[in-house]
C-alpha positions in Angstrom: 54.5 15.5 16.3 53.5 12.7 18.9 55.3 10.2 16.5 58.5 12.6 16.2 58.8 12.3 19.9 58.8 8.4 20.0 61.5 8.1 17.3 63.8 10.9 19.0 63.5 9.1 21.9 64.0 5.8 20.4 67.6 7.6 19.0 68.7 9.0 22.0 68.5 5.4 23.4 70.9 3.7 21.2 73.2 6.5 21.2 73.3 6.1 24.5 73.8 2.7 24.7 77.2 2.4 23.1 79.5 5.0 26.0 77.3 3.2 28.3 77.9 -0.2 26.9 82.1 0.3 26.9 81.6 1.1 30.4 80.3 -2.2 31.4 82.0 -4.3 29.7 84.8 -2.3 31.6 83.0 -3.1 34.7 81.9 -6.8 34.0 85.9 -7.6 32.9 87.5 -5.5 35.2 89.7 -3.8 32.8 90.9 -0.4 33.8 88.4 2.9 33.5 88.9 6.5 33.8 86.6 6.1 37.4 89.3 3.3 38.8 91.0 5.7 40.6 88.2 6.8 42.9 86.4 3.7 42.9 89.1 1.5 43.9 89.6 2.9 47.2 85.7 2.5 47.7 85.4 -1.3 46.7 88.8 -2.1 48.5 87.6 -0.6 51.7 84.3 -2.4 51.4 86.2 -5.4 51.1 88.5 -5.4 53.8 85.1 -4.4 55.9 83.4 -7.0 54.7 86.3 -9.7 54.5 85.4 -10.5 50.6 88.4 -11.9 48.9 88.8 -12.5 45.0 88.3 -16.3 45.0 86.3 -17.2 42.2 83.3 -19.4 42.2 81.7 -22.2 41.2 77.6 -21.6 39.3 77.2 -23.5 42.2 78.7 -21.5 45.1 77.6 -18.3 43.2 73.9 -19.4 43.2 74.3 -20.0 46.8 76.0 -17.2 48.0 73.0 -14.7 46.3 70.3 -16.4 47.4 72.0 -16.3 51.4 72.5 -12.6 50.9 69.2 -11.6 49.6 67.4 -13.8 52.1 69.1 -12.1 54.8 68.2 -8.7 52.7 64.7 -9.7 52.9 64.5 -10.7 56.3 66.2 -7.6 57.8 63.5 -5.2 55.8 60.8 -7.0 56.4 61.4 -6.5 60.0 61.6 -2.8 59.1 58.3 -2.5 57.9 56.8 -4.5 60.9 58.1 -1.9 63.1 58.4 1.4 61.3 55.5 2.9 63.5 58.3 3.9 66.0 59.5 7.5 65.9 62.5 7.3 64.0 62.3 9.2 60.5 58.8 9.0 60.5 57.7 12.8 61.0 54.0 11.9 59.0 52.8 8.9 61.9 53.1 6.1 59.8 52.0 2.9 61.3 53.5 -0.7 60.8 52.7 -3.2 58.6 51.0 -6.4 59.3 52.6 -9.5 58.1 50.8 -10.1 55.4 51.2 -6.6 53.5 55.2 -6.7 54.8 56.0 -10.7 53.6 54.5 -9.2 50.2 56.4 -5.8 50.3 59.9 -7.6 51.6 59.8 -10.0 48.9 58.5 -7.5 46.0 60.9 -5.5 46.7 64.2 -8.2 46.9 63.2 -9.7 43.9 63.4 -6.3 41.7 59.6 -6.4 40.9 58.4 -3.9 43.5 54.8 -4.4 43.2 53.5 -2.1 45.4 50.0 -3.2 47.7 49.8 -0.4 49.5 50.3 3.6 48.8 53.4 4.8 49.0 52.8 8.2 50.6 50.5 7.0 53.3 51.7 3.0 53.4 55.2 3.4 54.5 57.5 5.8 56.5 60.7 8.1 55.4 62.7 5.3 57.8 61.0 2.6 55.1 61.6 4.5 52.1 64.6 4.6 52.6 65.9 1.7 54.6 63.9 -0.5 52.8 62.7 0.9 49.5 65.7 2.6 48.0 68.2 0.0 49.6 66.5 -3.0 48.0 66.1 -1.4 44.7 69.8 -0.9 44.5 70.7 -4.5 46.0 67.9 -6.1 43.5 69.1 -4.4 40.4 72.8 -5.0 41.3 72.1 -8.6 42.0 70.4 -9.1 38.3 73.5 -7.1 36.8 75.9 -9.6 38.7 73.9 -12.7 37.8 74.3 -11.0 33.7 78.1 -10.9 34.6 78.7 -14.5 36.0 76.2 -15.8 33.3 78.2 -13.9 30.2 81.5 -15.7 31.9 80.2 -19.0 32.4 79.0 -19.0 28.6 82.0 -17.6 26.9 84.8 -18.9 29.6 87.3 -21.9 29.9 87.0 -22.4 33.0 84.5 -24.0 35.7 84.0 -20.5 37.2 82.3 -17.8 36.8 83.3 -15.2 38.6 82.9 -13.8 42.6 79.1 -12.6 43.3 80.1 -10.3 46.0 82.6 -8.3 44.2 80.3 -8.3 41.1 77.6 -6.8 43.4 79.8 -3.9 45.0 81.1 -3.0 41.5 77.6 -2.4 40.2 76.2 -0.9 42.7 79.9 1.4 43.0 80.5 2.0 39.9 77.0 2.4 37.9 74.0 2.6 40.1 75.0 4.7 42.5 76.9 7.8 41.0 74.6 8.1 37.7 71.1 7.9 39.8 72.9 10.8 41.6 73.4 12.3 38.6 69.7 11.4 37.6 68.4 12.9 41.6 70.0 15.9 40.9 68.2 16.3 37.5 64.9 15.5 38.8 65.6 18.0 41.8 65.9 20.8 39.4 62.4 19.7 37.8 60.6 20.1 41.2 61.3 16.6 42.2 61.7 16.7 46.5 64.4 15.6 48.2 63.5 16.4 52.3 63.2 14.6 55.1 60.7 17.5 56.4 56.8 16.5 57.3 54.3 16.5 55.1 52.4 20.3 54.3 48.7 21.3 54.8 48.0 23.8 52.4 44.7 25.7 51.5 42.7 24.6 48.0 40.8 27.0 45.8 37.8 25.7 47.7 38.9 26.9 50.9 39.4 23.5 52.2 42.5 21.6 53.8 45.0 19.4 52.0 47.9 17.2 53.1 50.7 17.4 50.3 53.3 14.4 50.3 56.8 15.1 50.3 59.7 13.0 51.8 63.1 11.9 49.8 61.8 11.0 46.2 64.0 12.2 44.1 66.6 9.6 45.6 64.2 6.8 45.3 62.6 7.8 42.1 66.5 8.1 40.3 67.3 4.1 41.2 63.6 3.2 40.3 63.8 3.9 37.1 67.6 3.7 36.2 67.8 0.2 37.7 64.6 -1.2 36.1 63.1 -1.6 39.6 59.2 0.4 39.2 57.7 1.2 43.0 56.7 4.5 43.4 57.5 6.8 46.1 53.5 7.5 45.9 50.5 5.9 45.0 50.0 7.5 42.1 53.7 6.7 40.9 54.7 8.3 37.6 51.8 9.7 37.0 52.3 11.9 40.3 53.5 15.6 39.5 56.0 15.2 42.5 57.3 12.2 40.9 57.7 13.0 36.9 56.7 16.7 36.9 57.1 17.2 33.1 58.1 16.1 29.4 61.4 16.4 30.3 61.4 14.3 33.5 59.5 11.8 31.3 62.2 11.4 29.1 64.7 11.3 31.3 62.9 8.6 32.9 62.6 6.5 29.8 65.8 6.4 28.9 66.5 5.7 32.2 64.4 2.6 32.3 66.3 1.8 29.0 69.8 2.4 29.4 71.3 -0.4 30.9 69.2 -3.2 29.6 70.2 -1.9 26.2 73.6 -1.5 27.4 74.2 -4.9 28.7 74.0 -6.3 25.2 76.5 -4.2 23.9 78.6 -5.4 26.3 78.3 -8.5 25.9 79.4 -7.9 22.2 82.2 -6.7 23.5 82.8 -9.6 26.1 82.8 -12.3 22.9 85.0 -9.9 20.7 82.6 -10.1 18.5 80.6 -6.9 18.0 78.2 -8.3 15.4 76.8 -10.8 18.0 75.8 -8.0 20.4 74.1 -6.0 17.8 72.3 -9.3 16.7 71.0 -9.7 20.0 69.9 -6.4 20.3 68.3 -5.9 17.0 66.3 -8.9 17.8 65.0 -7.6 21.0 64.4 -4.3 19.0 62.6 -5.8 16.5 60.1 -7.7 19.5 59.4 -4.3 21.5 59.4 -2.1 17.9 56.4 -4.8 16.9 54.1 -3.7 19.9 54.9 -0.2 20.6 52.9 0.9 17.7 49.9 -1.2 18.6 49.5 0.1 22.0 50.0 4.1 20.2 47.6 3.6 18.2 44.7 1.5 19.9 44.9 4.8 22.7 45.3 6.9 19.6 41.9 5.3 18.4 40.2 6.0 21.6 36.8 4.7 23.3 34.2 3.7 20.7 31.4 3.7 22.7 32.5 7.5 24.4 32.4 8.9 20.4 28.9 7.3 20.1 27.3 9.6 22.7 28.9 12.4 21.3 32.1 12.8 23.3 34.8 13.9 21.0 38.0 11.2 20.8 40.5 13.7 18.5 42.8 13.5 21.7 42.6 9.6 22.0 41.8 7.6 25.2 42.0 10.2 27.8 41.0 8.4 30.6 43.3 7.5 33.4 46.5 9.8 31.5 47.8 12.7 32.5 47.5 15.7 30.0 51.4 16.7 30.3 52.0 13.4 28.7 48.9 12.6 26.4 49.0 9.9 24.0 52.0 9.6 22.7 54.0 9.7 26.1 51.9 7.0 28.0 52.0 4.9 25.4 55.6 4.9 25.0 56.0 4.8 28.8 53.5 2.3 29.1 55.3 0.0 26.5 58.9 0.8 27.9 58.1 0.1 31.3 56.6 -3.6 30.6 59.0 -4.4 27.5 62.0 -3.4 30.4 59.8 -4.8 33.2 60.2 -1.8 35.1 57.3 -1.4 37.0 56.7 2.1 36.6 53.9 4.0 35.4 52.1 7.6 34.6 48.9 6.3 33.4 46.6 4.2 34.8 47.0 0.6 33.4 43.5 -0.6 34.1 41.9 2.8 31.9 43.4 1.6 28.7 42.2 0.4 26.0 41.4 -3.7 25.6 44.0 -3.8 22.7 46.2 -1.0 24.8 46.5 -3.6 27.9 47.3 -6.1 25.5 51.0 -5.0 24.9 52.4 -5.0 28.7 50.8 -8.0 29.1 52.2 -9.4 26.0 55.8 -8.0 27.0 55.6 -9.4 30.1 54.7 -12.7 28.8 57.8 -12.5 26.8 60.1 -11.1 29.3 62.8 -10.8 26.5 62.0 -7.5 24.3 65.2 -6.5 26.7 63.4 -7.1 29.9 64.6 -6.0 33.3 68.5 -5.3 33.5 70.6 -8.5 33.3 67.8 -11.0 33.9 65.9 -9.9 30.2 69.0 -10.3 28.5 70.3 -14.0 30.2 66.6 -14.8 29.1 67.3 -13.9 25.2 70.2 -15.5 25.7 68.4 -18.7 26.5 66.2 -18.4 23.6 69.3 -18.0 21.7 70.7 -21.4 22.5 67.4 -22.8 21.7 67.6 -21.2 18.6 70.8 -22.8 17.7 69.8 -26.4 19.1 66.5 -26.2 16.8 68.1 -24.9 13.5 71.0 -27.2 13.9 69.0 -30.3 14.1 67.0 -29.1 11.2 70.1 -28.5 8.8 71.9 -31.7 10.4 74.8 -29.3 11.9 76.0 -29.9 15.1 74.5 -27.3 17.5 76.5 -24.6 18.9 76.8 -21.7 20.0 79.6 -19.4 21.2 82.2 -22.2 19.9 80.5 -24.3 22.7 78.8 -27.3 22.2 75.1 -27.7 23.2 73.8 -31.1 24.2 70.7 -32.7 25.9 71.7 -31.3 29.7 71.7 -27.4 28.7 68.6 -27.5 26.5 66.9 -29.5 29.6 67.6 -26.9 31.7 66.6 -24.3 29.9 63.1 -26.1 28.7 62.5 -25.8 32.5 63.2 -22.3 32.7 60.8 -21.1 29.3 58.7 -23.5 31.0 58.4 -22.1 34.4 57.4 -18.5 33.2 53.7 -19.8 31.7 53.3 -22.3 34.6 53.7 -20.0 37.4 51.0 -17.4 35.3 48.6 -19.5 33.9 48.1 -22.0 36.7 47.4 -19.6 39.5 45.2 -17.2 37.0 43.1 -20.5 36.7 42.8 -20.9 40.4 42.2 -17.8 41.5 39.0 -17.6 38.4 37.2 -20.5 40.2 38.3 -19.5 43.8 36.1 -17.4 46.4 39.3 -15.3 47.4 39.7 -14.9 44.2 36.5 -13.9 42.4 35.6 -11.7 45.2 38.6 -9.1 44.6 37.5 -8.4 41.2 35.9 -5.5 40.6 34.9 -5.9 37.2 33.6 -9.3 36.0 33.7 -10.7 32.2 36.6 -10.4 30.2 38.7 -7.5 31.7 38.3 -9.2 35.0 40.1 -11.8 33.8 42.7 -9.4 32.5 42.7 -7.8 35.7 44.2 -12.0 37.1 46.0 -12.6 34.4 47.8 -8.9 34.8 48.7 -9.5 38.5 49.9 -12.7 37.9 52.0 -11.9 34.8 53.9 -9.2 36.7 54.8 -10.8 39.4 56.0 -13.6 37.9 57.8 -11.3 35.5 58.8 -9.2 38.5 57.7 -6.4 36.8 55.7 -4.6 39.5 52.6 -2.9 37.7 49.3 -3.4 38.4 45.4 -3.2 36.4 44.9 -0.9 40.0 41.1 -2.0 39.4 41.9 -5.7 41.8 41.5 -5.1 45.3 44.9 -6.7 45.6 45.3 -5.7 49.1 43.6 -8.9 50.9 46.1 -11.7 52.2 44.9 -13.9 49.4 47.0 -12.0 47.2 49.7 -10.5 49.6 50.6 -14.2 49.8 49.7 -15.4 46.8 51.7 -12.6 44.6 54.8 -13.3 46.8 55.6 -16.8 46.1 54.9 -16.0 42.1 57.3 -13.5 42.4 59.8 -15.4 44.3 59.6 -18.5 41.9 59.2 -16.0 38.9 63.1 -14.7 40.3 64.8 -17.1 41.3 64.1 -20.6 39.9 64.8 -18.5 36.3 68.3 -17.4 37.9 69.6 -20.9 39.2 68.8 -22.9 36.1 70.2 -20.3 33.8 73.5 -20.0 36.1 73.4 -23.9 36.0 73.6 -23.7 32.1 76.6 -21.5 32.6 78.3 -23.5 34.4 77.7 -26.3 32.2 79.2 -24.4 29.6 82.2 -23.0 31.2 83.3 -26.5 32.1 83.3 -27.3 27.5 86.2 -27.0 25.8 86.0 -24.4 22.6 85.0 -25.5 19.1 87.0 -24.5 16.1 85.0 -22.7 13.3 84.4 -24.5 10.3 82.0 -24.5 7.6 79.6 -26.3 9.1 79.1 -24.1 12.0 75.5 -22.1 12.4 76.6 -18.7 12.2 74.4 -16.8 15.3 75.7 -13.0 13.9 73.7 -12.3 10.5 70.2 -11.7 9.5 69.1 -15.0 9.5 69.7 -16.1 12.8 67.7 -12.9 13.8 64.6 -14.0 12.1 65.0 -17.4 13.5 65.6 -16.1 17.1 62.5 -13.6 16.5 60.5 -16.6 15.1 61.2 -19.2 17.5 60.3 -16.2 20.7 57.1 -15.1 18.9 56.2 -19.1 18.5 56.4 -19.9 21.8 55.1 -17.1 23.1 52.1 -17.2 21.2 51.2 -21.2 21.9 51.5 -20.5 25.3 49.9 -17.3 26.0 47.4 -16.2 23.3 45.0 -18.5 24.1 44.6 -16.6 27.9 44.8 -13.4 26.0 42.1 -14.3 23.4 39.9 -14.2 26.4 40.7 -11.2 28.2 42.1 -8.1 26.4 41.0 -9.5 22.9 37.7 -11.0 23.2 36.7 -7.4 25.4 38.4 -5.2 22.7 35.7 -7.1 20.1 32.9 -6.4 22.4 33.5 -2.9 22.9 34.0 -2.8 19.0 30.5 -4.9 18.0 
């Protein structure tokens, strides 16, 4: 049964993908749509408010105008949080932020990894849920679609631009973010999800004692947290918080949620080349990366403790600890491996209570940050591996590398040898620091090997901008406030220039003809390869980090 609900799921995801997919592409190419009628009028008036005209732009000019608007995103909500002790929309008393914890927060949050250093329910105010929260995790999400757009222009173009960043930014967030995570509120509403703005309840508990129940707007934040890949949780508890995910059926919806429009992208990018094969290529190959783990993580939670069936407690259920019991198993596990494989963020189980081989797999698909990966960014990233791909092969085989019917030479591979590069560098390095710092060892709460996972785990999600945490580090110290936000800044943006740089290298090249010497990038072969060369790379540089965290405490617990 627990395995029949993965696959189901699984199916309901690529069905999905396809309407979804002809839908951007729709969006991306501005061809015409059964919503232009409505949404015309929206994005017109926003343009004439906002003085944006249709001029297209340069990689260059692109680049520039998204960091300028997301700086000045940042900067406006990180003022918020200083200040949202004042009475506005903040019926519970919330206090402000200091610096530190709002620096971290601003820039988590702008950068679409939402890693969240405080609770939600008791950290922040409705004002900053809202203002702040929900606002950035449209903006973020929109700004890694439009970044998807301008790259899939610049790479398949014949021209030296790549498209206008503010118009590709109100589309998204018009068109697709905002009307289906209405859609997805008004679901989770239904399932018991609050939507108020009233003050939080003290009710009675079987004990006769007093409790303070949470509410506020969630369903509104938790609809655009999952839908565009963004992960912070409304409360502390995220997912795994009855208010949040209530049920099966909010779980699903969730997951597919998480999955829909980083599957969906690919498809439209098939349909962007006119070549429908190459989508599905792509695709399969991210399949086949997040298809390899998923089962590992099942069954190592499947397995359960070791040491707990020693002394006599019964493991028929799996690993238990740290899951809720609507989901068991089967549910956190898939959740757990969606959520890391999309770099979503989100959770409902506890991260740090899984099993050594279990806390292997998000890990590992945040190390890759291509099994899909958040929306627009995870699938520019594949793309990049793709073009390796090609370069590699066609030097092999003495073909001349391309790819698209554009030529690749020494500048684009450069540039993308710095991006695969940056990833490990911006883990690795500070995980080695921090292991040998006094800051650093004294936040961990655990020493030995899943102490070291506990580092290695906050520095991989942030510089995946993934957002979950080990919960285990006492991560709420300036050390890693300040420490977490630069990763996460770098682990954004650096990625996004050089990869917009290689489309504009590219949309500058003339097409190639087909002959029979080109490297065909749409058949089974160049799957493997592009499997082959991700799995390579990401095994020489990561494993040997991983050998001594998850691995080397999953063959203790097993001696």
């Amino acid at each position: 049964m627990d395995t029949i609900q993965i696959i189901i799921t699984l199916i309901l995801f690529v069905l999905l993908v396809i309407p979804m997919g002809k839908y951007l592409y729709k969006v991306i190419s501005k061809e015409k749509s059964f919503a232009d009628p409505v949404f015309n009028k929206i994005d017109n008036l926003i343009f004439k408010c906002c003085s944006i005209d249709s001029e297209e732009m340069s990689w260059k000019k692109y680049a520039a105008s998204l960091l300028i608007t997301n700086l000045v995103m940042a900067l406006i909500c990180f003022l918020i949080l200083l200040i949202q002790g004042i009475h506005l929309l903040n019926p519970n008393g919330i206090k402000g932020m200091n610096i530190g914890l709002a620096f971290n927060t601003a820039i988590s949050f702008i950068t679409n990894t939402n890693l969240q250093n405080y609770s939600g329910e008791s950290g922040v105010s409705y004002l900053s849920q809202m203002a702040v929260m929900t606002y950035l995790m449209f903006t973020s999400a929109a700004t890694g679609f439009a970044v998807a757009a301008g790259f899939m222009r610049g790479i398949i173009g014949k021209k030296k631009t790549i498209g206008n960043y503010y118009i590709d930014l109100v589309r998204v967030i018009t068109r697709v973010l905002l009307p289906i995570s209405m859609i997805i509120a008004v679901v989770l509403i239904s399932q018991g999800v609050p939507q108020t703005l009233s003050t939080n309840v003290t009710a009675n508990t079987i004990e006769g004692k007093l409790q303070d129940i949470a509410l506020g707007p969630v369903a509104s934040l938790e609809a655009i947290k999952q839908f565009g890949t963004n992960g912070g949780g409304f409360f502390g508890a995220n997912s795994a918080h009855p208010f949040e995910n209530p049920n099966p059926f909010t779980n699903l919806i969730e997951i597919l949620s998480m999955m829909l429009l980083s599957g969906s992208i690919v498809y439209a990018f098939g349909l962007m080349v006119k070549n429908k094969k190459q989508g599905w290529t792509i695709f399969i190959a991210m399949s086949v990366l997040f298809l390899i783990t998923l089962p590992v993580c099942y069954h190592a939670e499947h397995a359960g403790n070791p040491n707990l069936a020693a002394i006599g407690l019964s493991q028929a259920a799996g690993n238990m600890e740290g899951k809720e019991v609507r989901f068991g198993v089967a549910e956190s596990s898939l959740f757990t491996s969606v959520t890391t494989a999309f770099t979503t963020g989100a959770v409902n189980t506890s991260i740090d209570s899984l099993t050594p081989l279990g806390s292997f797999v998000p890990m590992w698909n945040m190390m890759l940050n291509v099994a899909f990966g958040g929306k627009g960014v995870g699938f520019i990233g594949m793309i990049m591996y793709a073009i390796l791909t090609v370069f590699i092969c066609g030097l092999m085989v003495g073909r001349t590398p391309e790819f698209l019917s554009k030529k690749i030479e020494g500048k684009e591979i450069k540039l993308i040898a710095s991006a695969i590069l940056i990833h490990p560098l911006i883990i690795l390095m500070p995980t080695a620091f921090t292991l040998i710092s006094k800051n650093g060892l004294s936040s961990i709460a655990y020493p030995g090997f899943h102490g070291l996972s506990q580092v290695l785990y906050m520095f991989t999600t942030s510089a995946a901008n993934n957002g979950s945490s080990m919960q285990g580090l006492a991560s709420t110290t300036t050390f890693w406030n300040i420490s977490t936000g630069f990763i996460m800044l770098l682990g954004r943006y650096v990625s996004i220039i050089l990869l917009l740089a290689v489309a504009g290298s590219l949309s500058s090249k003339r097409t190639i003809p087909e002959t029979s010497g080109t490297f065909r990038t749409d058949n089974s072969t160049f799957i493997a390869m592009l499997i082959f060369i991700v799995l390579i790379i990401g095994a020489l540089t990561f494993l040997p980090a991983l050998m001594l965290g998850p691995v080397a405490e999953h063959l203790t617990l097993r001696r």
